[in-house]
N, CA, C and O atoms as a GROMACS GRO file, in nm:
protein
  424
    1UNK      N    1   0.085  -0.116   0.000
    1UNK     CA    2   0.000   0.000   0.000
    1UNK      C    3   0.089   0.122   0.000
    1UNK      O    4   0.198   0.124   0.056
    2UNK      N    5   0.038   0.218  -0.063
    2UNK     CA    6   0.162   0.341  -0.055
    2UNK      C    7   0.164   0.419   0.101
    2UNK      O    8   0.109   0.368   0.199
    3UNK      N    9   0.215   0.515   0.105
    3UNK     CA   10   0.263   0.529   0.223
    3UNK      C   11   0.107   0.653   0.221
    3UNK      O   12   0.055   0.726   0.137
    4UNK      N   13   0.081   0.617   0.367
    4UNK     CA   14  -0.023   0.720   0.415
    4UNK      C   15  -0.015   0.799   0.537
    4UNK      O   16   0.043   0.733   0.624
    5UNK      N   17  -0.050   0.917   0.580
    5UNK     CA   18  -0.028   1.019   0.688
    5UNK      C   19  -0.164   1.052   0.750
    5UNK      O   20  -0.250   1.100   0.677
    6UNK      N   21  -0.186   1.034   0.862
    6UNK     CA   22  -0.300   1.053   0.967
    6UNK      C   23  -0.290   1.110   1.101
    6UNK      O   24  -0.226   1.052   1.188
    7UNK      N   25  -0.353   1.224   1.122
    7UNK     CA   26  -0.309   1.309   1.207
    7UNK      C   27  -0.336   1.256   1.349
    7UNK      O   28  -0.297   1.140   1.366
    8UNK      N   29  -0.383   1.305   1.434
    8UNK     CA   30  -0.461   1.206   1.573
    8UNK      C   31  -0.592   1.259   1.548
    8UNK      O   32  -0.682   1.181   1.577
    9UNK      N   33  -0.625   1.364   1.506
    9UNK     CA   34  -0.762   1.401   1.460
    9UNK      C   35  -0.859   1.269   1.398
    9UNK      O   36  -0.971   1.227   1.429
   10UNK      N   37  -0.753   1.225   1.291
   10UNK     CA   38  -0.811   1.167   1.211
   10UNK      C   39  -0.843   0.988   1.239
   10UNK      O   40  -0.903   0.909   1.167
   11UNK      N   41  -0.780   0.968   1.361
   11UNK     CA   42  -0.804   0.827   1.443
   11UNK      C   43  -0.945   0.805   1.478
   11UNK      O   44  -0.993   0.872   1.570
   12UNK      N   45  -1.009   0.729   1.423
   12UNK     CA   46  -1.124   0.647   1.507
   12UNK      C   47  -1.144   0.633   1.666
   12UNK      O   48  -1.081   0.548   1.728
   13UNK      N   49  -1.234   0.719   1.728
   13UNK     CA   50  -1.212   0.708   1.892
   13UNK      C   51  -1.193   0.513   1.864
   13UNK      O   52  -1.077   0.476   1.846
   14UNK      N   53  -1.265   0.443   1.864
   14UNK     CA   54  -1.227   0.260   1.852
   14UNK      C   55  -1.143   0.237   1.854
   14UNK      O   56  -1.125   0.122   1.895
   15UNK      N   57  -1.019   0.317   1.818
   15UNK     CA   58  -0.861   0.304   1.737
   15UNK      C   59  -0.801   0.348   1.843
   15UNK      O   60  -0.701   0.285   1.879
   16UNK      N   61  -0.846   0.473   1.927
   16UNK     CA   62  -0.796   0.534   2.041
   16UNK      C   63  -0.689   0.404   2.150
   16UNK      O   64  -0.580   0.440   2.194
   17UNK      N   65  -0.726   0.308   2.168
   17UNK     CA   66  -0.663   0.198   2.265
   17UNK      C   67  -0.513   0.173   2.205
   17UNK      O   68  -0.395   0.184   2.238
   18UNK      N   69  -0.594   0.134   2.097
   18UNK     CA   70  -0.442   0.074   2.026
   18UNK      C   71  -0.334   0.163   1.948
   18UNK      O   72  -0.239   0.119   1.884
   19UNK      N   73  -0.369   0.293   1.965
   19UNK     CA   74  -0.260   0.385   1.943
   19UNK      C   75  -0.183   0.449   2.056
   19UNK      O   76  -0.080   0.515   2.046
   20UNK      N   77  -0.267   0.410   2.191
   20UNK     CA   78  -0.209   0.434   2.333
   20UNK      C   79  -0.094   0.295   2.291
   20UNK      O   80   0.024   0.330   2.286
   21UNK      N   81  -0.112   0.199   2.272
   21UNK     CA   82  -0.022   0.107   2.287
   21UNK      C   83   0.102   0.118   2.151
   21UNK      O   84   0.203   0.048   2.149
   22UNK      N   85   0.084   0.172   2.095
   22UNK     CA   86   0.222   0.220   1.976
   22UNK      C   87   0.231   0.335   2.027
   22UNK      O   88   0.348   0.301   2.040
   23UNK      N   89   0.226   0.418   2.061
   23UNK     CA   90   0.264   0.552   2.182
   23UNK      C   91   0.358   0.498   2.269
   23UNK      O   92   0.479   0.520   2.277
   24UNK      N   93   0.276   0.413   2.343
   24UNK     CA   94   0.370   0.426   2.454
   24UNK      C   95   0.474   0.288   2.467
   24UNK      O   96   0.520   0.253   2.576
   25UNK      N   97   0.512   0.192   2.294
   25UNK     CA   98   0.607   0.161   2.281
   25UNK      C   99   0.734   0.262   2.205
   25UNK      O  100   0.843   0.220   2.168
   26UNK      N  101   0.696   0.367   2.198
   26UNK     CA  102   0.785   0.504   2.171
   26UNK      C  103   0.821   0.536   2.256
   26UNK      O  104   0.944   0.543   2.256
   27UNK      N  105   0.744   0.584   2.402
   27UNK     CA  106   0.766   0.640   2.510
   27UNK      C  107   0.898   0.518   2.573
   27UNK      O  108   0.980   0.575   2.645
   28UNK      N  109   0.917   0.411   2.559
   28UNK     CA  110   0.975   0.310   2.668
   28UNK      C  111   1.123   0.326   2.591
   28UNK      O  112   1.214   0.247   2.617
   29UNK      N  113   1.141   0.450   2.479
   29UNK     CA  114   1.258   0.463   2.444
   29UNK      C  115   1.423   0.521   2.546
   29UNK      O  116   1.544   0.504   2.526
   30UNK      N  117   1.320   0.610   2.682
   30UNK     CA  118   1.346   0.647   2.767
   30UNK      C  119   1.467   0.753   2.767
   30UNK      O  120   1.538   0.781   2.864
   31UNK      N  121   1.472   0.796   2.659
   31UNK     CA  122   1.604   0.952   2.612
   31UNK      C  123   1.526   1.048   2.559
   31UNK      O  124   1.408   1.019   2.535
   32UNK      N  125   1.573   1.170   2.534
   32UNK     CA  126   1.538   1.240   2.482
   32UNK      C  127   1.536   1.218   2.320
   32UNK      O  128   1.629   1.256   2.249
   33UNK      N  129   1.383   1.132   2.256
   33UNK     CA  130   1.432   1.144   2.153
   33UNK      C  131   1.297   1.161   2.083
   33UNK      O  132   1.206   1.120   2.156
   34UNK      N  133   1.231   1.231   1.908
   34UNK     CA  134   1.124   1.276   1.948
   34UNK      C  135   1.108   1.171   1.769
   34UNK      O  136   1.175   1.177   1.665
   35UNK      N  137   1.010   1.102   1.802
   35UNK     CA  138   0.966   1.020   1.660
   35UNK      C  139   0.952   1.118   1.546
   35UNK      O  140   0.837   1.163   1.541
   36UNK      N  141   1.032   1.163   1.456
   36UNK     CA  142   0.946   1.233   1.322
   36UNK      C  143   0.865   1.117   1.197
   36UNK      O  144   0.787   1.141   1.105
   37UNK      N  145   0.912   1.016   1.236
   37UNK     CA  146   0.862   0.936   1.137
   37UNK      C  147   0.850   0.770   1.162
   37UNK      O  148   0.951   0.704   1.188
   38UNK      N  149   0.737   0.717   1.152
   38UNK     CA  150   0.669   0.574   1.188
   38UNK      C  151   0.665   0.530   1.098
   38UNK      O  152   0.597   0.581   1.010
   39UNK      N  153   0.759   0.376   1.067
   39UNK     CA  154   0.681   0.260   0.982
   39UNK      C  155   0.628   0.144   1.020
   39UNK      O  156   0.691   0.060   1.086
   40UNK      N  157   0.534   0.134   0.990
   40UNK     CA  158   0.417  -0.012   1.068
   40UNK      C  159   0.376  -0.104   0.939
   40UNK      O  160   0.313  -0.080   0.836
   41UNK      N  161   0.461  -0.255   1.008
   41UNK     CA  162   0.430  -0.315   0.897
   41UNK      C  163   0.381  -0.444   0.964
   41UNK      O  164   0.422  -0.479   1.074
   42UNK      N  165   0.271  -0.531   0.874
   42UNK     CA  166   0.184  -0.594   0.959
   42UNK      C  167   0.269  -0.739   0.915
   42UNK      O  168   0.316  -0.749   0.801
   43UNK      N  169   0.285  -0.865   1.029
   43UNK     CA  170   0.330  -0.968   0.934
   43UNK      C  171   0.364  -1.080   1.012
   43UNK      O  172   0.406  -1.052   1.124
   44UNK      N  173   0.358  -1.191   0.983
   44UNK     CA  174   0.365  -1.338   1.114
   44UNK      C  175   0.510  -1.344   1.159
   44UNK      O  176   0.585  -1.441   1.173
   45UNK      N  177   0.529  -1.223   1.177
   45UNK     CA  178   0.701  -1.244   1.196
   45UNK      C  179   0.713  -1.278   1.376
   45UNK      O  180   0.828  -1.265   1.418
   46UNK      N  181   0.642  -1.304   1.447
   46UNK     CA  182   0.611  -1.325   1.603
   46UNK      C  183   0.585  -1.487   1.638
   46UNK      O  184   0.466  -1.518   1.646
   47UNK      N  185   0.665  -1.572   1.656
   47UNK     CA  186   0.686  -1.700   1.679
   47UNK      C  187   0.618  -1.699   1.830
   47UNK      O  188   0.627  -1.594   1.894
   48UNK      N  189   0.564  -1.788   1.878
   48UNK     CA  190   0.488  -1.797   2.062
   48UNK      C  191   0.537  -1.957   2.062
   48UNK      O  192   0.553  -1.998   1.947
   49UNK      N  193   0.565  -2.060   2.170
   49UNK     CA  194   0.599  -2.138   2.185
   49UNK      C  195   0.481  -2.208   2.291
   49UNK      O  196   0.437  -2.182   2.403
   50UNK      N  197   0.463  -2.292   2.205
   50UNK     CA  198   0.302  -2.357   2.282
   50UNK      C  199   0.374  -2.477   2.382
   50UNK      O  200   0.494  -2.507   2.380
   51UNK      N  201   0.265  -2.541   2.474
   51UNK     CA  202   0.284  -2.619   2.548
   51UNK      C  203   0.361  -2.771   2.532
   51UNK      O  204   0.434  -2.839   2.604
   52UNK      N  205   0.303  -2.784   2.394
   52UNK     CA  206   0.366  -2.915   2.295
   52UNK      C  207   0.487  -2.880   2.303
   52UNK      O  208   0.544  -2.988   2.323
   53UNK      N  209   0.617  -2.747   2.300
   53UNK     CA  210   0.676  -2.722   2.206
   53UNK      C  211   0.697  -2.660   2.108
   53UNK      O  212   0.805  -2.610   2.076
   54UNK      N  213   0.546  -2.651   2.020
   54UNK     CA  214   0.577  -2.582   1.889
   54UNK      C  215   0.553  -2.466   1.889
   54UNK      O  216   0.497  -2.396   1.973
   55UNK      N  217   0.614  -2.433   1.753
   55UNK     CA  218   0.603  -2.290   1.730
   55UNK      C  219   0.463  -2.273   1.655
   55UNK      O  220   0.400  -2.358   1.592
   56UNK      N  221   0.431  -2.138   1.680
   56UNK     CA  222   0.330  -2.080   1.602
   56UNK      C  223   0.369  -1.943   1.557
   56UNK      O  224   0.454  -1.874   1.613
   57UNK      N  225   0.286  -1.903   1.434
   57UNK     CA  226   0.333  -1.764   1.404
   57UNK      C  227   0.206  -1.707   1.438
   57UNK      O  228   0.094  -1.758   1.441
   58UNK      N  229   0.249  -1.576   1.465
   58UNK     CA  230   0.115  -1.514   1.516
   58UNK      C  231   0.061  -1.309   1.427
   58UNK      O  232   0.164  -1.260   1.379
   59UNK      N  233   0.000  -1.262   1.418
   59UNK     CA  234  -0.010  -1.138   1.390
   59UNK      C  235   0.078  -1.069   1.472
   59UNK      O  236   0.087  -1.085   1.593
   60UNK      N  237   0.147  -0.990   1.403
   60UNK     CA  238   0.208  -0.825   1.479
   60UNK      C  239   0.254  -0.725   1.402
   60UNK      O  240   0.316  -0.736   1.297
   61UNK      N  241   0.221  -0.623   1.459
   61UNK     CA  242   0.260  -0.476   1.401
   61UNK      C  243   0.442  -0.489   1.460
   61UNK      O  244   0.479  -0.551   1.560
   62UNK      N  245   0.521  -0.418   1.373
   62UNK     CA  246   0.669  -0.400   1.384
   62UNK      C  247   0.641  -0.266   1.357
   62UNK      O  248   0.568  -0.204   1.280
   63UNK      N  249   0.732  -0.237   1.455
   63UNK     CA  250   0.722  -0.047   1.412
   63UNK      C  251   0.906   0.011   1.424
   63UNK      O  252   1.004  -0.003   1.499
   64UNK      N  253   0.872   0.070   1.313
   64UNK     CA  254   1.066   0.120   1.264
   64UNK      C  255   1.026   0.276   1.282
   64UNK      O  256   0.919   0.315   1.234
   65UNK      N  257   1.116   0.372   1.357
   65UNK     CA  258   1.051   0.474   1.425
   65UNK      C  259   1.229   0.552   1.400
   65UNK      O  260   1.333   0.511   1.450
   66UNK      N  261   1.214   0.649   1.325
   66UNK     CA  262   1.314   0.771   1.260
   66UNK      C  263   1.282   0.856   1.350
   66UNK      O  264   1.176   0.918   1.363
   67UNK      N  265   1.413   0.858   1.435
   67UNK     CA  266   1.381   1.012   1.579
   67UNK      C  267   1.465   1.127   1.541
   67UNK      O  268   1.498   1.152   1.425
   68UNK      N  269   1.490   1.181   1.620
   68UNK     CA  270   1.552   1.313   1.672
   68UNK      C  271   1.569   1.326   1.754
   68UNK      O  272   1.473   1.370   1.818
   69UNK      N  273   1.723   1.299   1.844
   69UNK     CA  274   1.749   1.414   1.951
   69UNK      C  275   1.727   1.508   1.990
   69UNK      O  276   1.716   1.603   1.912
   70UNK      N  277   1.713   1.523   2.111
   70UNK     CA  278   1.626   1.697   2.124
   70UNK      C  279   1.764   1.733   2.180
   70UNK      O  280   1.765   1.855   2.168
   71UNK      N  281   1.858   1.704   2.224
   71UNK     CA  282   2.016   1.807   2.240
   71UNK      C  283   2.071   1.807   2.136
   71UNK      O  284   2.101   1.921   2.101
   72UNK      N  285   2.115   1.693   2.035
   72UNK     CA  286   2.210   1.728   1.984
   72UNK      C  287   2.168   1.654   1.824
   72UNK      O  288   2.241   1.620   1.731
   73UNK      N  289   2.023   1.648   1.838
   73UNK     CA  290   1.989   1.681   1.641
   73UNK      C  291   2.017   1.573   1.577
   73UNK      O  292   1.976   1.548   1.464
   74UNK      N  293   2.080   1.508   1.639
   74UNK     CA  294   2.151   1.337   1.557
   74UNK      C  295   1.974   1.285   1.528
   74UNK      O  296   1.871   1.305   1.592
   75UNK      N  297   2.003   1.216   1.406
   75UNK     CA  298   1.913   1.114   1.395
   75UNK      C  299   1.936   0.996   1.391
   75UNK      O  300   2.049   0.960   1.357
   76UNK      N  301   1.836   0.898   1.425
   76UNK     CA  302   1.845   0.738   1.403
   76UNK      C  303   1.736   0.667   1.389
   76UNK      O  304   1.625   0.713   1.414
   77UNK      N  305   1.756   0.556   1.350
   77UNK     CA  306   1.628   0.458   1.341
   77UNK      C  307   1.674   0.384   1.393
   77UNK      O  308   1.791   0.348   1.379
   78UNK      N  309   1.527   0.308   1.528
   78UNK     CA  310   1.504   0.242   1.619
   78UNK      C  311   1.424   0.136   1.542
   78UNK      O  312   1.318   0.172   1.490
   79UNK      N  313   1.465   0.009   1.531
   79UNK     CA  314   1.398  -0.104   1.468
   79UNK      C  315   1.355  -0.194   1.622
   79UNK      O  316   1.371  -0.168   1.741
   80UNK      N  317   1.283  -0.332   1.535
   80UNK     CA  318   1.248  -0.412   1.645
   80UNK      C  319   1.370  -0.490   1.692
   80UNK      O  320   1.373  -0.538   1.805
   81UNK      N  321   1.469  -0.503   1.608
   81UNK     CA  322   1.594  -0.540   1.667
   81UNK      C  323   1.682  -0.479   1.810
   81UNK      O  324   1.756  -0.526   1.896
   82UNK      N  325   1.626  -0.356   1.778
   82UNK     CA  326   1.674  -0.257   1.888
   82UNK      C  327   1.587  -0.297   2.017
   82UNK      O  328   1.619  -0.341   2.127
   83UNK      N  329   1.480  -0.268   1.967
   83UNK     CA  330   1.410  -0.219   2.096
   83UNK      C  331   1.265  -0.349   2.069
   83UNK      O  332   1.171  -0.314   1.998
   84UNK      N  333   1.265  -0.494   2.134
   84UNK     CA  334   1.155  -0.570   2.082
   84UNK      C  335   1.004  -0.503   2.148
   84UNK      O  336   0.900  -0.538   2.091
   85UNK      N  337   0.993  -0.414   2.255
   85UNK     CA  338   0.869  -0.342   2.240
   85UNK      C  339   0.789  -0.298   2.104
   85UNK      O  340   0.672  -0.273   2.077
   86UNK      N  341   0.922  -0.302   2.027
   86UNK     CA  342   0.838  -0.223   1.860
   86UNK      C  343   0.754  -0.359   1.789
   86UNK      O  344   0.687  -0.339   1.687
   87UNK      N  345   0.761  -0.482   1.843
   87UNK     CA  346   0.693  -0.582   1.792
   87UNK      C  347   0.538  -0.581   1.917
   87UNK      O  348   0.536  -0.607   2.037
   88UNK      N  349   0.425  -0.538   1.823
   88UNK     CA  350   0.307  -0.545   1.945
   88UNK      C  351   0.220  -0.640   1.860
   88UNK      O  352   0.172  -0.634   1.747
   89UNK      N  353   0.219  -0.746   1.978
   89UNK     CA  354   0.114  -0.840   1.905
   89UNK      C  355  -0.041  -0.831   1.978
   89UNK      O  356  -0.115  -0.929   1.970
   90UNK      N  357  -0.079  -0.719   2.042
   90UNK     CA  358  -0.198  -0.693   2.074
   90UNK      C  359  -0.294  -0.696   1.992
   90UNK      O  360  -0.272  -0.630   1.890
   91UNK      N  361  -0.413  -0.759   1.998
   91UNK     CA  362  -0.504  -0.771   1.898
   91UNK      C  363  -0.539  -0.658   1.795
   91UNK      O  364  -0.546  -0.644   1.674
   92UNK      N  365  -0.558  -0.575   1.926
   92UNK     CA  366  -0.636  -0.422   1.904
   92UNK      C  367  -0.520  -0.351   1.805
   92UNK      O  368  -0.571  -0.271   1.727
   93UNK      N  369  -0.383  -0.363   1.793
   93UNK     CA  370  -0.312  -0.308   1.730
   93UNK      C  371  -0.284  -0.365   1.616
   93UNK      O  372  -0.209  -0.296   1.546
   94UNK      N  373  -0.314  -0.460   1.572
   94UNK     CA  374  -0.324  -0.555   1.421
   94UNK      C  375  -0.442  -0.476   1.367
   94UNK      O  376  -0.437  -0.405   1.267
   95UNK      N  377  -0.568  -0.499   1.459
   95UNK     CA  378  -0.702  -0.458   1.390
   95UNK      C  379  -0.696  -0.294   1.348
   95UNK      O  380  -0.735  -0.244   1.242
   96UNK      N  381  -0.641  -0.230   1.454
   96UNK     CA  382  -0.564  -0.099   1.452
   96UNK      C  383  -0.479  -0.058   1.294
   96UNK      O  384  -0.505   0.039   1.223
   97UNK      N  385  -0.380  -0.158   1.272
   97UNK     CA  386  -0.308  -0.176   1.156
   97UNK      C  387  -0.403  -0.184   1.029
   97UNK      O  388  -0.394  -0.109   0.932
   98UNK      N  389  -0.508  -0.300   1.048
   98UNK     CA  390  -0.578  -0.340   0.927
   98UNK      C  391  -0.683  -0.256   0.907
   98UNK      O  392  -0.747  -0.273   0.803
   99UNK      N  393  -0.721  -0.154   0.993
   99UNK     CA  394  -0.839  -0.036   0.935
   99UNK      C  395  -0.781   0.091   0.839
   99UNK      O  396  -0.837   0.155   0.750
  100UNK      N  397  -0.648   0.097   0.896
  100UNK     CA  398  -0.558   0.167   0.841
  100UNK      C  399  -0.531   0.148   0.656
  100UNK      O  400  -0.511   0.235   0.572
  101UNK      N  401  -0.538   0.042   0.646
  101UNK     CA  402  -0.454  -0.044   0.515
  101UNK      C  403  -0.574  -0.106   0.459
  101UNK      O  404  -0.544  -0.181   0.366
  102UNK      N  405  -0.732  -0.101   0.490
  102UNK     CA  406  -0.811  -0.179   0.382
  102UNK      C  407  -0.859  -0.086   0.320
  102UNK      O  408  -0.873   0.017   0.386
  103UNK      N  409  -0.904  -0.082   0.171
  103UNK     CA  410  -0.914  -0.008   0.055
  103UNK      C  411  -1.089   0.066   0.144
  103UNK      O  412  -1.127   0.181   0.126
  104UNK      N  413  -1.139  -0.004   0.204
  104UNK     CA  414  -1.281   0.073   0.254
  104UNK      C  415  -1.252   0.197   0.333
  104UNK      O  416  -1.337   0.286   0.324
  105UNK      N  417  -1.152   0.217   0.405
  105UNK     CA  418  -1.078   0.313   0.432
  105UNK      C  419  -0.976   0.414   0.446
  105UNK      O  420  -0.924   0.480   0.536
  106UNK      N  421  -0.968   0.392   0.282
  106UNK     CA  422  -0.832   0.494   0.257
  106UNK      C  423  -0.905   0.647   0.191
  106UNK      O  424  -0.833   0.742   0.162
   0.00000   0.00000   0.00000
């Protein structure tokens, strides 16, 4: 899907939960550093290890998050490698993801 921009205006109060929860896997960055730019990509990349043993893959949003220092202006990107908070496999934040990205609501 091409890339799309949505203000907080433009969030679904419904949506309201699950953008507290990609918020405040930004917030647990714990520096001074200020997101200018979010990528959220939806995908079974989240393995859970069941009782048997096995693996399962499961839904999750990955979020790759381009900051700014607020002293000293450096930029970087924070992946889920960095920081695995950026992997949220909360329901509400998939469904969150998929209202975002289906053609009924672009």
């Amino acid at each position: 899907r091409p890339p799309a921009r949505y203000t907080q205006d433009e969030i679904p109060a419904e949506q309201t939960p699950a953008m507290a929860a990609v918020v405040a896997a930004l917030v647990e960055l714990g520096e001074d550093w200020q997101a200018v730019q979010v990528w959220a990509r939806l995908g079974k990349d989240v393995l859970t290890l069941a009782e048997d043993g096995a693996y399962t893959m499961i839904d999750a949003v990955s979020l790759t998050v381009e900051a700014v220092h607020a002293e000293t202006k450096g930029r970087r990107i924070f992946t889920v490698s960095d920081y695995p908070a950026f992997i949220i496999t909360d329901p509400s934040a998939v469904e969150f993801f998929r209202f975002f990205t289906t053609a009924s609501n672009r």
